[in-house]
C-alpha positions as CSV (number, residue, x, y, z in Angstrom):
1,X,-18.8,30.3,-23.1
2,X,-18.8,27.2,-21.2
3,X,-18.5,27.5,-17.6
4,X,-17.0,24.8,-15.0
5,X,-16.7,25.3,-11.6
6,X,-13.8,23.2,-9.3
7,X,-14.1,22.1,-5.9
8,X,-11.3,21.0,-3.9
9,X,-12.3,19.1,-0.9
10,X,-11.1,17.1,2.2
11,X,-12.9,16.0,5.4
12,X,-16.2,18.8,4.7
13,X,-18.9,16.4,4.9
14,X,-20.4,18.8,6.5
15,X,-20.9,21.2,3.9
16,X,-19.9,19.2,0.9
17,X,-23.7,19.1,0.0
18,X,-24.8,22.9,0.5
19,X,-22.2,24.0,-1.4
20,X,-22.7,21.8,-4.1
21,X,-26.4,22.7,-4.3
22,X,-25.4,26.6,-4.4
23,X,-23.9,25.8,-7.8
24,X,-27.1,24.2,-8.9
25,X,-29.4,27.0,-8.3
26,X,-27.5,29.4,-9.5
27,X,-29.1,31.7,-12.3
28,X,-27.1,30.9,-14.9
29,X,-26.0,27.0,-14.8
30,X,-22.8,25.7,-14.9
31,X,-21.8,23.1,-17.8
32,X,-19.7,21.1,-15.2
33,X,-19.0,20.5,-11.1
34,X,-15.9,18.9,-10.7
35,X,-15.0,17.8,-6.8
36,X,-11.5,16.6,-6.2
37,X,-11.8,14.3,-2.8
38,X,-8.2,14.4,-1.4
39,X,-8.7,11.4,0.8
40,X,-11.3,12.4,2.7
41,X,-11.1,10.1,6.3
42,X,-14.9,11.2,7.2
43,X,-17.9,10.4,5.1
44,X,-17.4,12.7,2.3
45,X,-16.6,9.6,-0.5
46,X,-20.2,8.7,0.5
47,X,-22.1,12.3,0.3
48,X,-20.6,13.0,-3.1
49,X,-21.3,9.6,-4.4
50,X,-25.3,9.9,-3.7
51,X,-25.1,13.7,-5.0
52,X,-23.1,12.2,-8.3
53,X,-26.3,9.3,-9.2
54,X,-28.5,12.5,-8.3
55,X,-26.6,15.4,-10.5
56,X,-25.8,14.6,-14.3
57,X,-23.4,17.5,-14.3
58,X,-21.2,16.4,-11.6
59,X,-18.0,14.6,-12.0
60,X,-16.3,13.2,-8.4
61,X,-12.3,12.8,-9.0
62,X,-10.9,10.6,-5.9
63,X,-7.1,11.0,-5.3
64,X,-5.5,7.9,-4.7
65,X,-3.4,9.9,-1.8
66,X,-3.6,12.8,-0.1
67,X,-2.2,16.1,-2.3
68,X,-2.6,18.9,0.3
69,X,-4.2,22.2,-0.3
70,X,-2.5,23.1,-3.2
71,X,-1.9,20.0,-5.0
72,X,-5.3,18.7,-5.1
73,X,-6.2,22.4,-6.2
74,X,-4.3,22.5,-9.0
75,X,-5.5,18.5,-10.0
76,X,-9.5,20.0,-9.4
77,X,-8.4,22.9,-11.8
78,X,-7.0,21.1,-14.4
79,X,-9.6,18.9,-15.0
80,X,-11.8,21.4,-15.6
81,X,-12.7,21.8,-19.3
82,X,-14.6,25.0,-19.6
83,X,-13.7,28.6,-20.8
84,X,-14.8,30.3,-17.6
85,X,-13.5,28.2,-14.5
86,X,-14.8,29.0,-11.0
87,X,-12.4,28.1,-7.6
88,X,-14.9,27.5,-4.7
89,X,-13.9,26.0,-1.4
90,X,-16.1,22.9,-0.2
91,X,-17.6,24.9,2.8
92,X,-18.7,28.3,0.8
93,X,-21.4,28.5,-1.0
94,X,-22.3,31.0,-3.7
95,X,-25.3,32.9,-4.1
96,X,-27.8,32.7,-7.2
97,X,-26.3,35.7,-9.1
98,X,-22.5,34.5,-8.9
99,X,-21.7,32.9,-12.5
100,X,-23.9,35.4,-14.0
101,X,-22.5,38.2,-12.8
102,X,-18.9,37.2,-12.9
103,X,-19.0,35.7,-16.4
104,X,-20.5,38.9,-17.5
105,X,-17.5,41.1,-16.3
106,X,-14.8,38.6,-18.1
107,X,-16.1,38.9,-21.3
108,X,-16.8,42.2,-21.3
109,X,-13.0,42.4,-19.9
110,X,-11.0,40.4,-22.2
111,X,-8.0,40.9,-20.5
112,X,-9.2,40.1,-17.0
113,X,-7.3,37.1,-15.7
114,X,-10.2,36.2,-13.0
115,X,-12.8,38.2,-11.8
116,X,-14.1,38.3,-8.3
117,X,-16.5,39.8,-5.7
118,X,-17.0,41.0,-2.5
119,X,-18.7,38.0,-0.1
120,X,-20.7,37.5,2.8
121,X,-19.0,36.0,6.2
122,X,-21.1,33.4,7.7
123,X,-20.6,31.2,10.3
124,X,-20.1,27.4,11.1
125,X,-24.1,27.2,11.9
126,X,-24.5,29.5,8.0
127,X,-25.7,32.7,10.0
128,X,-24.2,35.6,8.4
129,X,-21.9,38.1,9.6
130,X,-20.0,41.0,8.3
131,X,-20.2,41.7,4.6
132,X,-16.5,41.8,3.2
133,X,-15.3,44.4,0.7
134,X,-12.4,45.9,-1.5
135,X,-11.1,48.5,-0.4
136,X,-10.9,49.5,-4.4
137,X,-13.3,50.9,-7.1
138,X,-15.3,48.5,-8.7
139,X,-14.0,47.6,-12.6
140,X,-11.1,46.4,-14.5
141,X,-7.0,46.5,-13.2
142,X,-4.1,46.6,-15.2
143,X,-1.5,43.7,-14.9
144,X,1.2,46.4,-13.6
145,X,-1.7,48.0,-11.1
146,X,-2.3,44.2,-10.1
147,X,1.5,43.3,-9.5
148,X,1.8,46.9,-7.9
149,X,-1.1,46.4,-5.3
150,X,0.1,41.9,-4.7
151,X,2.7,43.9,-2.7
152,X,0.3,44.6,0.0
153,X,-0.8,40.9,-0.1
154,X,-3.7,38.8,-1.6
155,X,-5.8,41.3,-3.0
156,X,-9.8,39.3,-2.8
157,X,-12.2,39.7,-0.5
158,X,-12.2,35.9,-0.4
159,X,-10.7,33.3,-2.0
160,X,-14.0,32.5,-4.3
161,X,-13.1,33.3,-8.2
162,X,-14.1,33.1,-11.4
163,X,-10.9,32.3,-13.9
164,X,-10.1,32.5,-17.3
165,X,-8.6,29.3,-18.4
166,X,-6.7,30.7,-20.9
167,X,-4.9,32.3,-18.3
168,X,-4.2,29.5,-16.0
169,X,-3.1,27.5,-18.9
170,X,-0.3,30.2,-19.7
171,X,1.0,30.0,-16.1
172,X,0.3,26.4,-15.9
173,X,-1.9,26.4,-13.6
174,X,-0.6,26.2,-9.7
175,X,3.2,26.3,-9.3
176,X,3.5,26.7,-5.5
177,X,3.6,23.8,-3.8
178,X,3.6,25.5,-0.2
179,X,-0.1,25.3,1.1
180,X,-1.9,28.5,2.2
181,X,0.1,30.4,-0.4
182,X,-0.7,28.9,-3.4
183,X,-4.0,31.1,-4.4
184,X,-2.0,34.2,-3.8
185,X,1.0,32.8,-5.6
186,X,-1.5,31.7,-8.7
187,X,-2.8,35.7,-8.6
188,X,0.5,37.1,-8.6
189,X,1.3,34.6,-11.8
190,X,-1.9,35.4,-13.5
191,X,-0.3,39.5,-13.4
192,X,3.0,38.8,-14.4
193,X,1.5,36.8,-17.6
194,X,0.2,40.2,-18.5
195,X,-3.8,39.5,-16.9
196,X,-5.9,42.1,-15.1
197,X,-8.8,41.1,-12.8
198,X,-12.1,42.9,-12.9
199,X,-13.9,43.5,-9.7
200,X,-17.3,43.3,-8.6
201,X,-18.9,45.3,-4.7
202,X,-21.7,43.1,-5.3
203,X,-22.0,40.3,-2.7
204,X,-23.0,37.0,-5.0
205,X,-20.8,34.5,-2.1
206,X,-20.9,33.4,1.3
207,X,-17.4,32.7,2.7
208,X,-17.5,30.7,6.3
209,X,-15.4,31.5,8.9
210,X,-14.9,29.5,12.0
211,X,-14.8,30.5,15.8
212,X,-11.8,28.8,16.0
213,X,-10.3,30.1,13.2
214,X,-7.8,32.4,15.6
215,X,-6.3,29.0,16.8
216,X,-5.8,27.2,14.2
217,X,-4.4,30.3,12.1
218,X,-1.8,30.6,14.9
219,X,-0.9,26.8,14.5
220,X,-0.1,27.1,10.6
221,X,2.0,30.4,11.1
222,X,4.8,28.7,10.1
223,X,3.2,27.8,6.8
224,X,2.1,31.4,6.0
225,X,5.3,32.9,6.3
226,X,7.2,30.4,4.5
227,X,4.3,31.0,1.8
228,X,4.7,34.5,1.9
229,X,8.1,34.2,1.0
230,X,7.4,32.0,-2.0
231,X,5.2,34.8,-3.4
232,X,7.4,37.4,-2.6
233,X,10.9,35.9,-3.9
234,X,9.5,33.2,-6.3
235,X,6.5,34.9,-8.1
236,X,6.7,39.3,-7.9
237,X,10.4,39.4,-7.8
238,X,10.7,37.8,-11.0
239,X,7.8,39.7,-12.2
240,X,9.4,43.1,-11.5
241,X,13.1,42.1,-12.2
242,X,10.7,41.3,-15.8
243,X,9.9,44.9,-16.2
244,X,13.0,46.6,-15.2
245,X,11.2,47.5,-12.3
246,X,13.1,48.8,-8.8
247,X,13.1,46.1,-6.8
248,X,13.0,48.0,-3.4
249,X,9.4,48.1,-3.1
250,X,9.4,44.6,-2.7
251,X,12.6,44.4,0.1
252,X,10.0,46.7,1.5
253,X,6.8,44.6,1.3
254,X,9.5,41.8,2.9
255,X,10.2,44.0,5.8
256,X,6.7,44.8,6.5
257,X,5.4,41.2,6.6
258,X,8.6,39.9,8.6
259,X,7.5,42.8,11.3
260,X,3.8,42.3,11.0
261,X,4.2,38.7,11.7
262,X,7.0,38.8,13.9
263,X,4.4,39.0,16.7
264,X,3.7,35.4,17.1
265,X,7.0,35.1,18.6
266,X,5.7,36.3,21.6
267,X,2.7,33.5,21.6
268,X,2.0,30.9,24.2
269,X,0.9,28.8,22.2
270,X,4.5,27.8,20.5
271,X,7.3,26.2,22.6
272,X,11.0,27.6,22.3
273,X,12.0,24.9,19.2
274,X,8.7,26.1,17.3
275,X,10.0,29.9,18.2
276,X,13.3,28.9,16.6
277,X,11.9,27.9,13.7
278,X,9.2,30.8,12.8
279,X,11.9,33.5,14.2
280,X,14.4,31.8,11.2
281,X,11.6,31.4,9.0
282,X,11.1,35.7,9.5
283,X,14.5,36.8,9.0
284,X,14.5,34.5,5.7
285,X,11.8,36.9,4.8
286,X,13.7,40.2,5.8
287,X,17.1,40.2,8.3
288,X,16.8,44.3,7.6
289,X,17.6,46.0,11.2
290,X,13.9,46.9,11.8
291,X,13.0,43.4,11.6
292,X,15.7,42.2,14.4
293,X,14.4,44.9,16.4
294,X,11.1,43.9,16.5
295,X,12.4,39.7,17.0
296,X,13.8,41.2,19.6
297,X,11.2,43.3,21.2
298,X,8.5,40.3,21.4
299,X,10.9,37.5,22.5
300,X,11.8,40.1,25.5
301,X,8.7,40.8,26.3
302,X,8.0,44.5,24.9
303,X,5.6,43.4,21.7
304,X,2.6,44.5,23.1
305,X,3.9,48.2,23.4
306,X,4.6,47.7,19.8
307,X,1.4,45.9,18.8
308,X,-0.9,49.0,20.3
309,X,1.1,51.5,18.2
310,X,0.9,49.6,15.0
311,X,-2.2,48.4,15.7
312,X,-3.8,52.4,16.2
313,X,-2.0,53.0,12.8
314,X,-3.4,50.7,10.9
315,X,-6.6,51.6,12.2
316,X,-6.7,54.8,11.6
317,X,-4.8,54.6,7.8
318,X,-8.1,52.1,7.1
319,X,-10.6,54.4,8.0
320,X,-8.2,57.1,5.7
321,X,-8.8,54.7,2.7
322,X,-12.3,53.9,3.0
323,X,-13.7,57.3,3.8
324,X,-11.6,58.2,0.7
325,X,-13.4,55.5,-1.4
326,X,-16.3,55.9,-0.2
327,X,-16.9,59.6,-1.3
328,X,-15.4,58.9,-5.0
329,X,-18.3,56.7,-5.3
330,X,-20.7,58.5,-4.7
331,X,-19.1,61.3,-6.8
């Protein structure tokens, strides 16, 4: 099988190079790098040229304007030309065992869409941190199980996989155009087609996550609840309505994410036009009762009473799950 691996880039001069040189020790050896620059402003033109005259294997596509996240994605993944094509992020890295290991599990899973792993957090300085894990058995899911569990959101440890192209070409690769969606958009896609994804608990990447992150996350709300929308109404709606399956599940997964997110209306950081717009933005998501309640409850100042009591719940309901998982594996 021929194996490629994409990617995407803007403004990571930074890390451009280490993760570029991940690929090229891994164990098993790519046929082909392909980095999509979307118009870098910092030196990253420069860093990849040298790297290209150095690395016979790796092809440097420059956009002649800036894409965005999902645009220049879906350019980096179409050029790619092998069987098995891997998505990693220009400040990740992964570790020796990666293709191996996940080219392994899609052949012995023909109808695996992608495969993926569990990952290593590591900083902006490349110390690591927590490893990141499933809370899932390791193996093959069904298209229906994968659709089934989307509900409950993008369902990776990171967003470092291995695809099948044959699978991306029959969804035509990336048809979310809304940024910060568009990987859980492509997943949901991938299901609907009638894919499965295999899993691995192994860690073979290092994902980097940035001290700052909280911030800027807060600053692009907007974005990931206009995103989640998209998935919701414009990729596992259609998939269900598909399978004559009952939509309320998903009215419910709407109401869920309009509450859980509903939060940020109480935020500082946002002044009372960008409230407007994220509090319309929610109740395009769900306008059920529960989710006015809850508008209503952070812009008057009693979210944080409900923050503690969802907060405890969640808590508690993960610690159900993984003590759950944890003893069928070691059955």
């Amino acid at each position: 099988m021929k194996i490629s691996v994409c990617i995407p880039t803007y403004n990571q001069a930074a890390y451009i190079g280490l993760t570029i040189r991940s690929v090229m020790v891994q164990t098993l050896l790519p046929d082909e790098i392909i980095v999509s620059d979307d118009r870098s402003t910092d030196n990253t033109r420069e860093i990849l040229e040298n790297l290209a005259a150095e690395i016979g294997i790796l092809t440097i596509i420059h956009q002649p304007s800036n894409k965005g996240i999902a645009g220049n994605t879906d350019a980096c993944l179409r050029a790619a030309t092998g069987d098995y094509i891997v998505k990693l992020d220009s400040d990740d890295a992964l570790l020796p065992d990666y293709i191996k290991t996940l080219s392994a599990l899609l052949t012995e899973h023909p109808q695996a869409g992608y495969a993926h792993a569990a990952v290593r957090e590591i900083d902006h300085n490349g110390h690591a941190g927590e490893p990141r894990r499933l809370l899932r058995g390791a193996g093959f899911v069904t298209s229906e199980d994968a659709l089934k569990s989307a509900l409950k959101g993008y369902r990776v440890a990171a967003n470092i996989l291995m695809f099948r192209k044959e699978a991306l070409e029959k969804v035509d690769y990336i048809q979310c155009t809304q940024d910060f969606a568009e990987d859980y958009f492509l997943s949901v896609c991938i299901a609907k087609a009638g894919y499965g994804n295999v899993y691995s608990p192994k860690i073979l990447s290092a994902y980097r996550v940035w001290t700052d992150q909280g911030n800027v996350r807060k600053r692009r709300k907007l974005a990931e609840i206009n995103g989640l929308n998209a998935v919701l109404s414009n990729a596992i709606t259609p998939a269900f309505e598909q399978r004559a399956w009952d939509l309320k599940p998903v009215l419910r997964a709407k109401q869920h994410f309009a509450i859980t997110h509903s939060g940020c209306l109480s935020w500082e950081v946002y002044n009372k036009e960008e409230k407007r717009e994220l509090e319309n933005a929610i109740l395009k998501l769900s306008s059920a009762p529960a989710t006015k309640f809850h508008i209503w409850s952070h812009k008057n100042g009693f979210g944080r009473v409900l923050d503690v009591y969802q907060n405890s719940a969640a808590t508690i309901k993960k610690h159900v799950k993984k003590l759950i998982l944890t003893k069928s594996q070691t059955r």
